[in-house]
N, C-alpha and C positions, 0 to 999 in steps of 0.2 A: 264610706270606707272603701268600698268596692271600687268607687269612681276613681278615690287616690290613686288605688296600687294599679290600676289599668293605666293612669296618667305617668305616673312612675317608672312605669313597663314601657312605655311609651317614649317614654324620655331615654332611659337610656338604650335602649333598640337608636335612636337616632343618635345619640351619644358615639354607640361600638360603629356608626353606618361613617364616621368621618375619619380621616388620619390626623395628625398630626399638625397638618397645614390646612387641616377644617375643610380638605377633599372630600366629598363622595366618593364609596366604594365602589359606584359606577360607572365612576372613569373609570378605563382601561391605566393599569400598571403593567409596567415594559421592566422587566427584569434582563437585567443585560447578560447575554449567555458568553460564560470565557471560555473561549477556542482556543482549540492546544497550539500555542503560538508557531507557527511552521510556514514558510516561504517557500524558499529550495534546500531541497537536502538531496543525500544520495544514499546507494545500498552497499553494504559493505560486505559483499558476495564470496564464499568461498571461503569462509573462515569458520564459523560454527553453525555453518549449515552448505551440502554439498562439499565435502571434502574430507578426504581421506586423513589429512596432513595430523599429527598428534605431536604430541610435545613441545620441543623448541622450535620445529618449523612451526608448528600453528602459532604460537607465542609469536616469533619474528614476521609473522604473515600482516599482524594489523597489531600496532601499537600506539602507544600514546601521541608520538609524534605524528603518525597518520590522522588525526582527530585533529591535533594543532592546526599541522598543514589547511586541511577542509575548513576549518573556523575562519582563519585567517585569510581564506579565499573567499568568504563571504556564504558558504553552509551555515542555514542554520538550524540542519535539523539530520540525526542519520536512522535509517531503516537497517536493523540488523537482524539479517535472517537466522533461526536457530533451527535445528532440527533435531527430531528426537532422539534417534541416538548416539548424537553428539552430546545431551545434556542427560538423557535419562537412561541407564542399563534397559533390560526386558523385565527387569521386575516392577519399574516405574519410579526406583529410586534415583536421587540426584545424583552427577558424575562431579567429587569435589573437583578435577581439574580444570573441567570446562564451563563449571558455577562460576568457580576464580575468575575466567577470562571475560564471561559475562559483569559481574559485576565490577570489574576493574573497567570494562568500557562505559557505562553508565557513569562511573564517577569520575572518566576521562571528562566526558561530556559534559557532566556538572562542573566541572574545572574549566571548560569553555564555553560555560552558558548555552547551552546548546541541547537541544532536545533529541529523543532518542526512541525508537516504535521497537519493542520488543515483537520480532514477529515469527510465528509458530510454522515454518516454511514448510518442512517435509517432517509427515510423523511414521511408524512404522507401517500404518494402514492405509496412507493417504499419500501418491505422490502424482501429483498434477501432470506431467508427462509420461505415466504408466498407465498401462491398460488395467491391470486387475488393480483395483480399488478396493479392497475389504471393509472401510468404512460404513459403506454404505450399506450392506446387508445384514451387518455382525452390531448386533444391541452390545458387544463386550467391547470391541474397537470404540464404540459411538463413547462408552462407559471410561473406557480408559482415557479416551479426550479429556473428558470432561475433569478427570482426573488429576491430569496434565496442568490444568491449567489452576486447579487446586492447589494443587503442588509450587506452581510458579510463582502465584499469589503468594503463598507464606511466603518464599522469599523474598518479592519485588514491592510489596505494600508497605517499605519503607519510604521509600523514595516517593517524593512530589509529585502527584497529578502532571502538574506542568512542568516534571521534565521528561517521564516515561508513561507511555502510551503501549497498551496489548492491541496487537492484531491477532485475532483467534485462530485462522486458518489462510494461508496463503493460498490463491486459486483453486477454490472447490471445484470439482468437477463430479457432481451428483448426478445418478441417471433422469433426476427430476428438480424443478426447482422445487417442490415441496416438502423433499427429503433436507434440501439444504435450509432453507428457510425455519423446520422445522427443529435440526439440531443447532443452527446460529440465535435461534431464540434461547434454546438451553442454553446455551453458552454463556451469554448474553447475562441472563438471569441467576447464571452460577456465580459468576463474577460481581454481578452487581450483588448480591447481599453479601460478597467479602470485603466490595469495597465502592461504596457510593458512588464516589467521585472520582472514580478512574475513568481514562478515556478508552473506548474502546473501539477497533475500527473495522469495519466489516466489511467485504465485497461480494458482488452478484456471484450464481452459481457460473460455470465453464468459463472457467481461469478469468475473474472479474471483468469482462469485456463488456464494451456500455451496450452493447446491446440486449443483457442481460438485464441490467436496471431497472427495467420497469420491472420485472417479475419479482424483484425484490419484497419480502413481507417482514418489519418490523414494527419493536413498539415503536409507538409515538408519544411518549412522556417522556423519553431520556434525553436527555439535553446533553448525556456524554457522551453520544454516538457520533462517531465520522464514517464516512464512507468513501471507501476507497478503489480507482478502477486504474485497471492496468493498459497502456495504450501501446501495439506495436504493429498498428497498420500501415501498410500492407505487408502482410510477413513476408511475402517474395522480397521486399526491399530493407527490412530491418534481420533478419535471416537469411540472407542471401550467403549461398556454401557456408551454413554452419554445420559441424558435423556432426550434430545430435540432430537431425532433423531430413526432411526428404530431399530438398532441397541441397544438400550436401555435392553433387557432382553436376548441378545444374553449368553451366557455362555459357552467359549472355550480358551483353554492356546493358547494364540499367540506365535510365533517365530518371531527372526530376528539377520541376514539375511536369503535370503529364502524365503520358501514358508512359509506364516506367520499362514496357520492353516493347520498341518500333515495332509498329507493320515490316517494315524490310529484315529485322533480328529473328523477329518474330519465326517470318518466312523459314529461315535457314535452319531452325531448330528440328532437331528429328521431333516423332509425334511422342516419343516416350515422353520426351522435354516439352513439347507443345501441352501435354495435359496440365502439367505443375505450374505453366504460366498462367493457362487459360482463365483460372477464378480471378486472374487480375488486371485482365484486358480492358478496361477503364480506366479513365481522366482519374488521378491524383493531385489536389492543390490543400494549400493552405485552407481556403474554403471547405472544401469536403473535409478535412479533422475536424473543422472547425461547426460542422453541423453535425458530427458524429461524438464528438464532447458534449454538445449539448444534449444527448439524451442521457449523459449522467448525468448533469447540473440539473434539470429539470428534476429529475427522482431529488435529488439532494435541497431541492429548494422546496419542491412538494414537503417533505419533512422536516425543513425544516435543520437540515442537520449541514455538517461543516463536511465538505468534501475534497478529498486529498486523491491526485493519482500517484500510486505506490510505486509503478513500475512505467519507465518507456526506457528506451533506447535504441541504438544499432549497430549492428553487429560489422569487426572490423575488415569481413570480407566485401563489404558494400563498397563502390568507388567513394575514394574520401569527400571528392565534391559534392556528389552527390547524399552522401550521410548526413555532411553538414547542413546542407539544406534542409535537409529533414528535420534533425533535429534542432535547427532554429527555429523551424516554423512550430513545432511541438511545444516545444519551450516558451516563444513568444505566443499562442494560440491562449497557453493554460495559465502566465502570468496576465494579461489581457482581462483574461476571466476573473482574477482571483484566486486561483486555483493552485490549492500548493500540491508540491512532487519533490522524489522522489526518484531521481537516473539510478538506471541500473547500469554498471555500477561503477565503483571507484577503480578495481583494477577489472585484468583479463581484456579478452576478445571487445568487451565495448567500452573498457575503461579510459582514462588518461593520467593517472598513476602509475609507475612501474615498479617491478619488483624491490629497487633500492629504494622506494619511497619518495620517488623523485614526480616532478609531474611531466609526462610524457609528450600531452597534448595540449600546450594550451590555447589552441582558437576553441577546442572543443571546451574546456574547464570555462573560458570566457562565456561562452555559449550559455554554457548551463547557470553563470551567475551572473548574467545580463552586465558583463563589464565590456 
């Protein structure tokens, strides 16, 4: 009797050990991972996040027709910056009129099949080009994020995985990666027990530049994480006289490819100007992006996970010739790859959009969608 039921035991142990097609368990199975479907898209800057504008200006600033227009250029995908107190009071409650505008672009989108990155740009503790940072010290700042994004959830967990995607925090800038590391796992974990299968996308600490990447620490069982790096090397030539920046009174012909400011320009600059050049007195080519890409792509292939750069562009004080070559090489560098992105952005200083909703530029718009 004893011999039966071990035989028995026996049996079906090899029974549960096959599938369906009389496989072994020990083949490898390949579960096909679905990547948030994304090519080229762009940012749609300056509307619910960084802007003063309320009411009918912000309403007439980006409309439906703006979303058409981009579809029908071949976008298929937009990054929309939000910022905290464009959507949330100080008490952490939702602003109804900037909820509306938000979800009225989501369902633009869905109306153009067209995917769309909810992204968390400026909060009230956190802004990437400021020096005091309260985040990073304050367990209530770190508390109210996390908050935030509790909040976002009940509203935005209607909508399909594969049309909207959360990015947690636009360019961290933590005094250590482990502070950042430490709260994008929170994040991470808050999110995912609200909601499985959302995508969510994260970048390195000091404003996601790939040379951060490797310091990056996440899980590695989520299959819904992307990671996302922001490209605008070399700021002397994508920033060139912008006027949030030091660079603002600078005055010197740029090149490209190459060295982007001669030995003989070079010469002529006073030294006040000679210092703001100096970190950028090397060779810039298509090659050099092209090996500084790849230390995102390695972190991202290390994991495994789908990788997106959120941000590049240049800024429209740069000579046009020289912009354009940049940002073709940019463009063709990261489709080349695989690599989907993300221009910053539709309109302003690096757009080709203008204010009547017209498109302004287009060798640049072709640029950005390989026509």
């Amino acid at each position: 009797m004893k011999n039966s039921i071990v035989i028995m035991l026996l049996m079906l142990i090899f029974i549960s050990c096959k599938d369906e097609n009389n496989a072994s368990i020990s083949e490898p199975v390949f579960v096909q991972k679905e990547h948030f479907n994304m090519k080229r898209g762009v940012n749609i800057c300056h509307w619910l996040s960084q802007s003063d504008d309320r009411g009918a200006v912000r309403e007439r600033y980006f409309t439906e027709a703006d979303v058409a227009l981009l579809a029908e250029n071949g976008f298929d995908h937009l990054r929309m910056p939000i910022d905290e107190e464009q959507l949330f009071d100080e008490s952490g409650k939702l602003i109804p009129e900037a909820l509306i505008l938000l979800h009225n672009s989501i369902e633009w989108c869905k109306n153009q099949n067209i995917r769309i990155i909810v992204d968390l740009h400026v909060i009230r503790s956190h802004h990437f080009n400021e020096g005091e940072r309260p985040l990073w010290n304050s367990f209530e700042a770190q508390e109210k994020l996390v908050s935030l994004w509790v909040t976002l959830s009940g509203e935005l967990k209607r909508y399909d995985p594969q049309l909207v995607a959360y990015e947690i925090l636009n360019e961290p800038v933590a005094p250590t990666d482990v502070q950042w590391n430490a709260l994008a796992s929170r994040l991470i974990k808050t999110i995912r027990q609200l909601e499985p299968n959302r995508k969510i996308i994260v970048g390195s600490n000091r404003w996601q530049q790939v040379g951060t990447f490797k310091d990056l620490q996440l899980p590695r069982n989520d299959e819904n994480i992307i990671l996302s790096f922001h490209f605008y090397e070399p700021h002397l030539l994508t920033h060139y006289r912008a006027e949030w920046t030091d660079l603002k009174s600078l005055n010197v012909k740029l090149d490209y490819p190459g060295k982007i400011v001669s030995d003989e320009n070079y010469a002529q600059l006073s030294d006040a100007d000679k210092q703001l050049v100096d970190p950028y007195r090397k060779e810039y080519n298509k090659e050099v992006f092209s090996e500084l890409i790849d230390e995102a792509l390695e972190v991202a292939n290390e994991y495994g996970y789908q990788l997106h750069c959120g941000e590049f562009g240049c800024y429209n004080k740069t000579q046009y010739s020289v912009r354009m070559d940049w940002t073709k090489d940019i463009a063709d560098i990261l489709t080349e790859k695989g690599i989907a992105y993300s221009y910053w952005g539709h309109k302003g200083g690096f757009g080709f959009i203008n204010n009547n909703g017209q498109v302004s530029d287009v060798k640049l718009l072709n640029i950005l969608t390989g026509n």
